[in-house]
C-alpha positions in Angstrom: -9.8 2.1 -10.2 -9.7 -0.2 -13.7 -7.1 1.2 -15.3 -4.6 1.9 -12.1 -5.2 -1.9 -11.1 -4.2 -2.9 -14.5 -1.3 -0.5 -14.4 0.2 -2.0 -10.6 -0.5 -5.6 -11.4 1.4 -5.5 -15.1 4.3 -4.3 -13.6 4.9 -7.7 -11.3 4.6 -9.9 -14.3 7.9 -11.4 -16.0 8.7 -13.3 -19.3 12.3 -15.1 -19.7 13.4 -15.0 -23.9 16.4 -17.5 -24.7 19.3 -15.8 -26.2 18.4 -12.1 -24.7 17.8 -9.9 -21.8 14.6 -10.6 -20.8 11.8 -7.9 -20.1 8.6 -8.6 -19.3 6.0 -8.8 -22.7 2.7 -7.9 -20.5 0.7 -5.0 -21.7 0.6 -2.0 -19.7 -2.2 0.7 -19.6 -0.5 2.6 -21.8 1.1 0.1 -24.4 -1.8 0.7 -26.4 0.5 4.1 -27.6 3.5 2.1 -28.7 4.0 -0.7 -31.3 1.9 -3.9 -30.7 3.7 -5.3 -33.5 6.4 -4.8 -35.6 4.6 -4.2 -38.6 1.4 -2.7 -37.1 1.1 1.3 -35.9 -2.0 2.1 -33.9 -3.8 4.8 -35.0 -3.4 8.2 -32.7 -6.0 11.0 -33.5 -4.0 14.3 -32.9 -5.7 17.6 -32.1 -6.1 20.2 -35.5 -3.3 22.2 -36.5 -3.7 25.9 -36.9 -6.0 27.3 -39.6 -5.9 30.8 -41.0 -7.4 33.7 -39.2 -7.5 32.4 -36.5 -7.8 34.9 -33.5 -4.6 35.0 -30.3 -7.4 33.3 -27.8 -8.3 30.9 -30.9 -4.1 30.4 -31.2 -4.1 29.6 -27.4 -6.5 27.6 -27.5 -4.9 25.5 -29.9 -2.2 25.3 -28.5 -2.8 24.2 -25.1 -4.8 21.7 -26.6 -2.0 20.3 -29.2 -0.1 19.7 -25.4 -2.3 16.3 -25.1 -0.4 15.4 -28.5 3.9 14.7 -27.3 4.0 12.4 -30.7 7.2 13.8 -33.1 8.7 16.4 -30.0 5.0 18.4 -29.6 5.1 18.6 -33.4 1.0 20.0 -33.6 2.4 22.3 -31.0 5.2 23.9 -32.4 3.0 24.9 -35.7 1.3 27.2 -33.1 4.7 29.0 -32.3 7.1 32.0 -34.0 10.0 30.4 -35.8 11.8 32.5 -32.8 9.6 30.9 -29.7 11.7 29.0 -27.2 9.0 26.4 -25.7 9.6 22.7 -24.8 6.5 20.3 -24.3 8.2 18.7 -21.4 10.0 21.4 -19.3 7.5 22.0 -17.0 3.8 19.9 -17.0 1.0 21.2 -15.3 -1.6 19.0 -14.6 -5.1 20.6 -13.7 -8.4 20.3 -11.9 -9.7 23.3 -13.6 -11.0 24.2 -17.2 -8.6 25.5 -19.5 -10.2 28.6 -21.2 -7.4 31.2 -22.5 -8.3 34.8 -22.1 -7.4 38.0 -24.2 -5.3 40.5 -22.2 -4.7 42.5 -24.6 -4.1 42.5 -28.5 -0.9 40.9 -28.5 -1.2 38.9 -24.7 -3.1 36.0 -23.4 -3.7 34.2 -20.3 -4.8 31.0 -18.9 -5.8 30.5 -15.4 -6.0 27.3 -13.9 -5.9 25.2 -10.4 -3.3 23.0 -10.5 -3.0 19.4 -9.0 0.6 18.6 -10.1 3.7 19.2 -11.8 5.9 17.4 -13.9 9.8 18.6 -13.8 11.8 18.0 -17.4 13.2 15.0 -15.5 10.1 13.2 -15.5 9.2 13.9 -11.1 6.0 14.7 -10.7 4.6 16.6 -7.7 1.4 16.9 -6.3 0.1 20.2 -5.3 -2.6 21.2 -3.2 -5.1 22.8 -5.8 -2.8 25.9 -6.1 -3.7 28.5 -8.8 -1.4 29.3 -11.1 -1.9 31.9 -14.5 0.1 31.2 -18.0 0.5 33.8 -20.1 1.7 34.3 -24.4 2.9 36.9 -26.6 1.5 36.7 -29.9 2.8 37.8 -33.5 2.2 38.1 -37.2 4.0 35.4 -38.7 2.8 35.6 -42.6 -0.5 37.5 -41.5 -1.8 35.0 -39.2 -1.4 34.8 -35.7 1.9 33.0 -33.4 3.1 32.6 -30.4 6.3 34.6 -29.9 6.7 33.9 -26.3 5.0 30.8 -24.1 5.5 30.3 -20.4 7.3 27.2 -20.0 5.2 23.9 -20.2 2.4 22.2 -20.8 -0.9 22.4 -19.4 -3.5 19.2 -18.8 -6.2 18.0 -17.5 -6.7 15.0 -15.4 -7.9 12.3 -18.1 -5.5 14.2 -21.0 -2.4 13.8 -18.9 -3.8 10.7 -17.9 -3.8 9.8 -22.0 -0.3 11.7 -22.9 2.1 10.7 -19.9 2.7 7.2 -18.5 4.8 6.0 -15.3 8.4 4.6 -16.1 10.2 3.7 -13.0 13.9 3.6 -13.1 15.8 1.0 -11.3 19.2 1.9 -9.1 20.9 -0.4 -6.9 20.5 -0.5 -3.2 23.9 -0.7 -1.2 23.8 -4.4 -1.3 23.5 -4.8 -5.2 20.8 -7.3 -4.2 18.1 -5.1 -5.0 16.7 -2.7 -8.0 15.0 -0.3 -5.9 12.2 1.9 -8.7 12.4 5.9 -9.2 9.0 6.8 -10.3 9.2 8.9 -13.3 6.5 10.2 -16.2 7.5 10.7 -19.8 5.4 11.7 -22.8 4.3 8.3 -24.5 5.8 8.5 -27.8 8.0 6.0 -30.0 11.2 8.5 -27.7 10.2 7.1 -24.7 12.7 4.4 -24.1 15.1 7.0 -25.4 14.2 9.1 -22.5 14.3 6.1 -19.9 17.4 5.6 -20.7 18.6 9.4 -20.8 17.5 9.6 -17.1 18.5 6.4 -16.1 22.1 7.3 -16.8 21.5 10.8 -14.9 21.3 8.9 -11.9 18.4 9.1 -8.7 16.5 11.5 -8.0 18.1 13.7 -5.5 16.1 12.6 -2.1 17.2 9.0 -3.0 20.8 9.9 -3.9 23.8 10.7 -1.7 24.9 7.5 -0.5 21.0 5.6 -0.4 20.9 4.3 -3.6 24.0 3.2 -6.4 24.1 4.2 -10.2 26.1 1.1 -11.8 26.5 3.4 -14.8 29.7 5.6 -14.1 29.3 9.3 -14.1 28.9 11.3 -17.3 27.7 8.3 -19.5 26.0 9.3 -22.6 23.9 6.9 -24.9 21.1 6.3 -26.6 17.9 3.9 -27.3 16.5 3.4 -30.5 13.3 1.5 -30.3 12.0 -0.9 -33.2 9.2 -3.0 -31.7 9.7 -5.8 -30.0 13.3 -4.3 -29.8 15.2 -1.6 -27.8 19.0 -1.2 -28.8 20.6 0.9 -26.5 24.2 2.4 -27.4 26.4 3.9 -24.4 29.6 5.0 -24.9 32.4 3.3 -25.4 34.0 4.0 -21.7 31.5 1.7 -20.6 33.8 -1.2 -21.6 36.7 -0.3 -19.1 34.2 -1.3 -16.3 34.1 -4.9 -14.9 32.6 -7.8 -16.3 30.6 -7.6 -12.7 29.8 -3.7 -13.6 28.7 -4.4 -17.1 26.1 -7.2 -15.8 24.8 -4.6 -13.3 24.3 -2.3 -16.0 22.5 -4.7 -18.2 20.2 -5.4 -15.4 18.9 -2.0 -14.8 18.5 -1.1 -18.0 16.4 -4.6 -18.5 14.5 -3.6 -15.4 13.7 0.0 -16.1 12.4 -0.6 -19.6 10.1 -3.2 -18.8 7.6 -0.5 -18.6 7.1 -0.5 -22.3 5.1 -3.3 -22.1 5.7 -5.3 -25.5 9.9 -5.7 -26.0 11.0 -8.7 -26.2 14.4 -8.4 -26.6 17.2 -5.6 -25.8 20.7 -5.6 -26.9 23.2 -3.1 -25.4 26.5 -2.1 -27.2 29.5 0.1 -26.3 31.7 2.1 -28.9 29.7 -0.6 -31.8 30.8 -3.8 -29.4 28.5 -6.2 -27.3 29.0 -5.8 -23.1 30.5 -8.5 -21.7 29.0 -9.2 -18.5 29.1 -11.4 -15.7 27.5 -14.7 -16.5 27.5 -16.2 -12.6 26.5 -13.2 -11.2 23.7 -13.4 -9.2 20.1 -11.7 -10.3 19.2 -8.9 -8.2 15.5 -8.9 -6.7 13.5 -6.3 -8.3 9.5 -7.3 -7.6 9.4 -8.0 -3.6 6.2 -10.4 -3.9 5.0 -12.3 -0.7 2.9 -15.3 -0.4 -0.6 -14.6 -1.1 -3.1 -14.3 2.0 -2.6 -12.4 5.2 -0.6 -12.9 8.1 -1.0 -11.7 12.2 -3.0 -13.3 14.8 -5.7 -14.9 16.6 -7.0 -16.0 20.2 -3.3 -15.8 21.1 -1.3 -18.0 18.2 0.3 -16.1 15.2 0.7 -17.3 12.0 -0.9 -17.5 8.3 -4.2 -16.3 8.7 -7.4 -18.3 7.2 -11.4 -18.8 7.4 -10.7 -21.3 9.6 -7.9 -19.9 12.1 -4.2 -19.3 12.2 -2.0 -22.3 10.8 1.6 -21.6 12.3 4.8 -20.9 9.9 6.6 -24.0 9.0 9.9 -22.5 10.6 8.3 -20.2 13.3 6.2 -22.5 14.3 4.5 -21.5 17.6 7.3 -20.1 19.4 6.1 -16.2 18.9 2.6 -17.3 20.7 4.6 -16.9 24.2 5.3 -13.5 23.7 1.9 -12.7 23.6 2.3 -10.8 20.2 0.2 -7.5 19.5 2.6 -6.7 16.2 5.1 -8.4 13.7 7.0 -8.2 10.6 7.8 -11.0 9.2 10.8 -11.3 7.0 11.2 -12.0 3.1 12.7 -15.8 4.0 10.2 -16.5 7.0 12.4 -17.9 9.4 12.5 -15.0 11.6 10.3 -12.1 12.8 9.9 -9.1 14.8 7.4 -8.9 17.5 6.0 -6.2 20.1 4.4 -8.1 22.9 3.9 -6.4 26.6 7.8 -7.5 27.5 8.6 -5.2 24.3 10.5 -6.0 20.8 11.5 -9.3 20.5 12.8 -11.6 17.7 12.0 -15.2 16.8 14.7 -16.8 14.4 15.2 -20.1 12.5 15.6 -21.8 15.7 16.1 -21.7 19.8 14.1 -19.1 21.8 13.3 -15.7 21.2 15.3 -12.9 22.1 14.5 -9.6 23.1 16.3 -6.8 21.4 14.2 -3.8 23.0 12.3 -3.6 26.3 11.6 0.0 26.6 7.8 1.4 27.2 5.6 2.4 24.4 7.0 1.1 21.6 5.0 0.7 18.1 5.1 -1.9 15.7 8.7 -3.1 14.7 10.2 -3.0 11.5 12.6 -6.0 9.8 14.6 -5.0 6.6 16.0 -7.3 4.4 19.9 -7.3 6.1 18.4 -8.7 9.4 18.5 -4.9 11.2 15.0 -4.7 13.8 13.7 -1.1 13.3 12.2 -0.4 17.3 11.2 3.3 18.1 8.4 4.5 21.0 5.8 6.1 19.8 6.2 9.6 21.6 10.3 9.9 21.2 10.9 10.3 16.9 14.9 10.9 18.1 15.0 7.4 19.7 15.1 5.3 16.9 17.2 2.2 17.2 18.1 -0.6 14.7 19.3 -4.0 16.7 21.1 -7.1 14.8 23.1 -9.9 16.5 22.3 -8.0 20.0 23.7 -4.8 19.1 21.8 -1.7 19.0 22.8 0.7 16.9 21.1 4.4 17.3 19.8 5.9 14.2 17.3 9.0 15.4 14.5 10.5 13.6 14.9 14.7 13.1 11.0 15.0 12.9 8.9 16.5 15.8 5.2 14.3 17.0 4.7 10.8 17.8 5.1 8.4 15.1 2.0 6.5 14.6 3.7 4.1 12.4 7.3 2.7 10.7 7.4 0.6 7.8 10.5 -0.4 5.9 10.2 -1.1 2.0 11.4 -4.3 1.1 14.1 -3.4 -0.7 15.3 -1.8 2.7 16.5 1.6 1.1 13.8 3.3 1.8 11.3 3.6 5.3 7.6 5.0 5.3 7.1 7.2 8.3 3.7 8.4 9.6 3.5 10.9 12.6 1.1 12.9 14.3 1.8 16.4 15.1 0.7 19.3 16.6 0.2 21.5 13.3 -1.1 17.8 11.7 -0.6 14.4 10.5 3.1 14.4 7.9 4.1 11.5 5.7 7.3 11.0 4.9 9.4 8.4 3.5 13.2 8.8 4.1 15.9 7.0 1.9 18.0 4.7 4.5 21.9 5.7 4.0 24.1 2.5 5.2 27.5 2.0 6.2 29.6 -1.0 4.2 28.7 -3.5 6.8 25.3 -2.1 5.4 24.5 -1.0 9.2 21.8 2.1 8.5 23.6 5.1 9.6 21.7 8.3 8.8 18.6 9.1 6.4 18.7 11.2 3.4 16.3 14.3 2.6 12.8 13.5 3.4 10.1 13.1 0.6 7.3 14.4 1.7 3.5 12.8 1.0 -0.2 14.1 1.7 -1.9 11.9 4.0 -5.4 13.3 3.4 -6.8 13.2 7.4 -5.5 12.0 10.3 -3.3 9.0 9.8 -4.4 5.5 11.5 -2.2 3.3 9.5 0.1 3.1 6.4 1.5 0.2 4.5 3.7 -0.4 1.4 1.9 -1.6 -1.8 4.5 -2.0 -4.1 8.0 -0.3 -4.9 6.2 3.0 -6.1 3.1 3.0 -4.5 2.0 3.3 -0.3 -1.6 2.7 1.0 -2.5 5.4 3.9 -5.6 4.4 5.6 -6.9 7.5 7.9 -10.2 9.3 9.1 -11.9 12.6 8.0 -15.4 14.1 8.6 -16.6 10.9 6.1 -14.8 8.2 8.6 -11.9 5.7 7.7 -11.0 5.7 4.1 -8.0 4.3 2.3 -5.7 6.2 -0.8 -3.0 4.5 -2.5 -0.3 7.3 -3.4 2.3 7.0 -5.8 6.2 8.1 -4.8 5.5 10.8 -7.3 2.2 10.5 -9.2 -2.0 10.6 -9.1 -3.5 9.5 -6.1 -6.3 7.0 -6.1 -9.1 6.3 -3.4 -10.0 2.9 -2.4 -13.2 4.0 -1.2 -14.1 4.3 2.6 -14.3 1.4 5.2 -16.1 1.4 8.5 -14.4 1.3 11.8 -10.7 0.3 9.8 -7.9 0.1 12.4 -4.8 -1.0 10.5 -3.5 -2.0 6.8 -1.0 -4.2 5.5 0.4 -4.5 2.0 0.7 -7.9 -0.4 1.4 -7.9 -3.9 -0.5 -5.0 -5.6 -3.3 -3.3 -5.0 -5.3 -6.5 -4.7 -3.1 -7.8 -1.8 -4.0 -5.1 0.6 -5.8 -6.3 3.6 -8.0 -4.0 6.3 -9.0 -4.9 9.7 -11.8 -3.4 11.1 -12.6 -2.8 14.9 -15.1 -6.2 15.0 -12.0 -8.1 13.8 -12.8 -8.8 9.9 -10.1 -8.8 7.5 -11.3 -7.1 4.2 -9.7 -6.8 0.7 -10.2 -3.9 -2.0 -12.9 -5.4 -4.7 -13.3 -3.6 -7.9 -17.0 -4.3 -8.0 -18.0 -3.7 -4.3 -15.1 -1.5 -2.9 -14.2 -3.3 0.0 -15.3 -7.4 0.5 -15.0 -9.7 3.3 -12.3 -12.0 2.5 -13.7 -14.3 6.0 -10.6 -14.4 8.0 -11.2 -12.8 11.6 -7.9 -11.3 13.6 -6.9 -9.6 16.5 -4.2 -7.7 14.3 -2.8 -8.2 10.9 1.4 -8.7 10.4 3.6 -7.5 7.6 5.1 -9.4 5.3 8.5 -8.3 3.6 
């Protein structure tokens, strides 16, 4: 878990640069690739080019080994291929469980079969696949009286720890209905010096598709070329000269995504952005969007009937709440990203506690689960055994917004950013995870849900939480007993090891602010050294923070 807990927490971490756009200067676990320093190159070993008479296995071999080298567009790669071969490094990327030994076929064919794990499109979405076999075949010819590669089936094909090494995560940032919030698309790309070339590229593509159509906003206008030279500790990015025609509001918005989205690179310290050879001319009072959703440190839920911040020594109440949610006798809450108002299931149903006077009750009915809060003041309420009757309530009106999945859902949990809801069910074929972009109205009411992305919950699901913008926490039970995996919105799951008797999960900031409880009450927190520790908090349920 080293190197994702590096990954998670360098992605929170911010530095402001007068005179420039600011992106954050931390390292990430894959900076290591790029330039530290202007005038320094890191060394990168890359895998043997072909030598002469080599054999067609010996060729294939080769080849699928030059894939863990994307440095100069697959350069080692290409000397494996005809002068006529069509491949690209990056169409399709195959990521495998499975040893990768090419076969001969025949004289001129051979064939690699492998059980792949996931697939990267050519825009940079990786799927995960459930250990599926797949075999890769190649058409060899005498090029010069040695052995080439006349035909290759699309992609690339790596291991674990070799894609782990070649790709890294670059999330793009689009804007959420409001424009108060950069919500991330998870994306991989080859790590090369052409990297913030390709961020940019797919950043002025637009979301992916299950986050498109009316859930999140591309600032940049439709059809906008440019590109991103990158110069350590500089990226220059030059768009098109259309770009100018857009508002000084538009421009700003622009800037700020592209600031956001290449903060991945881990060591810039300063981007400049022209149009048609001139400067943008944004905004300057515009107000900064939210892009890292952190929360305060330390859990919150309750305890011997009093809700509040949790500690080793009991629950201190809110500073706004105070102790007015203790009447409702709360069994659930959300509290939200100002805290000075939550939501809160208690026997009478879902109720909601604001800045001041008493609480209110928005939702009465039977069998409700814990209720969700997003950041526009909209309480998420739906019973556990009806999916279709989903309501969102604000200012006393209910607004119906139904789920089209069948089971019961075991659990709802809104991102902070709003634009997108995690939903966990239990069905009769199976547990499903899902998480739905939330399409909104221009009162920003939530209307309707877009296509649903679907997630592997790995056992029957007991609990799920958000970690981060690109990353859940699933905690469920198998044959082994309760265990918890952090999966990525697109990307490598990773196990947090198994806890005993876990019964629900709430996110913080990162991997680190996770917190379990247990059946005997214990709060517990992921440890790198002992996999789960005792952080000495005890509660009768555990509240999430947005």
């Amino acid at each position: 878990m080293k190197a994702r807990w590096r990954s998670l927490a360098a992605l929170g971490a911010t530095l402001l640069l007068a005179g420039c756009v600011a992106i954050p200067t931390s390292g990430d676990v894959h900076s290591e690739q790029i330039d530290v320093d202007a005038d320094e190159v890191p060394t990168v070993v890359l895998p043997p080019s072909p030598v002469p008479g080599q054999s067609p296995v010996e060729i294939v071999q080769g080849f699928l080994n030059a894939g863990r080298a994307p440095q100069n567009r697959y350069q080692v790669a290409q000397e494996f291929l005809a002068s006529s071969a069509d491949w690209s490094g990056t169409s399709r990327v195959l990521v495998t469980s499975s040893a990768i030994n090419p076969v001969a076929v025949d004289e001129d064919t051979v064939a690699v079969t492998v059980t792949v794990i996931g697939e990267v499109d050519g825009s940079g979405h990786y799927t995960e696949v459930p250990s599926q076999v797949q075999t890769l075949s190649y058409d060899l010819t005498i090029v010069d009286g040695e052995n080439r590669i006349a035909r290759a089936d699309p992609g690339t094909v790596l291991s674990r720890n070799g894609f782990a090494k070649a790709f890294g995560a670059y999330p793009l940032y689009f804007y959420d209905p409001s424009f108060d919030f950069l919500v991330p698309d998870l994306r991989w790309f080859p790590i090369t010096r052409d990297v913030a070339d390709r961020i940019v590229d797919e950043l002025l593509l637009g979301p992916t598709a299950w986050l498109g159509s009316g859930v999140l906003i591309n600032a940049f206008p439709q059809g906008t070329t440019g590109r991103a030279v990158y110069e350590a500790p500089e990226v220059s990015v030059q768009l098109a000269a259309n770009v100018r025609t857009e508002s000084a509001l538009t421009q700003g918005r622009m800037i700020d995504q592209l600031d956001t989205s290449l903060r991945a690179l881990g060591n810039v310290t300063k981007l400049v952005v022209t149009a048609g050879e001139l400067d943008l001319a944004p905004a300057s009072d515009a107000s900064a969007p939210e892009r890292d959703y952190l929360v305060r440190d330390g859990a919150i839920g309750g305890l011997g009937g009093q809700f509040g911040s949790l500690t080793a020594d009991g629950v201190a109440s809110l500073s706004v709440i105070g102790a007015r949610v203790d009447q409702l006798q709360p069994g659930a809450a959300t509290l939200a990203r100002d805290r000075a108002s939550v939501a809160v299931l208690g026997p009478a149903g879902v109720s909601v506690v604001g800045p001041s006077g008493d609480p209110v009750t928005v939702d009465a009915r039977a069998g409700l689960i814990a209720p969700g809060l997003d950041p526009h003041g909209f309480v998420w309420s739906v019973p556990r055994g009806d999916p279709g009757a989903l309501i969102v309530v604000k200012d006393g009106e209910q607004f119906p917004l139904p789920l089209d999945v069948d089971g019961d859902v075991v659990s709802l949990e809104l991102a902070r950013d709003g634009a997108r809801v995690l939903v966990a069910l239990a069905t009769a074929n199976g547990p499903r995870l899902i998480i739905l972009g939330v399409q909104r109205n221009a009162d920003l009411v939530p209307v309707a849900f877009g296509a649903a992305f679907e997630l592997d919950p790995r056992g029957a699901i007991v609990d799920v939480a958000w970690v981060d913008g690109t990353h859940v926490a699933v905690l469920s039970t198998g044959q082994g007993g309760s265990e918890v995996t952090v999966l990525a919105l697109g990307g490598p799951p990773e196990d947090l090891g198994e806890i005993d008797g876990a019964t629900a999960i709430v996110g913080g900031n990162l991997v680190a602010g996770i917190r379990v409880l247990r059946a005997d009450g214990r709060v517990h927190r992921p440890s790198e050294a002992a996999g789960w520790r005792d952080t000495g908090v005890v509660a009768s349920f555990l509240g999430t923070q947005q």
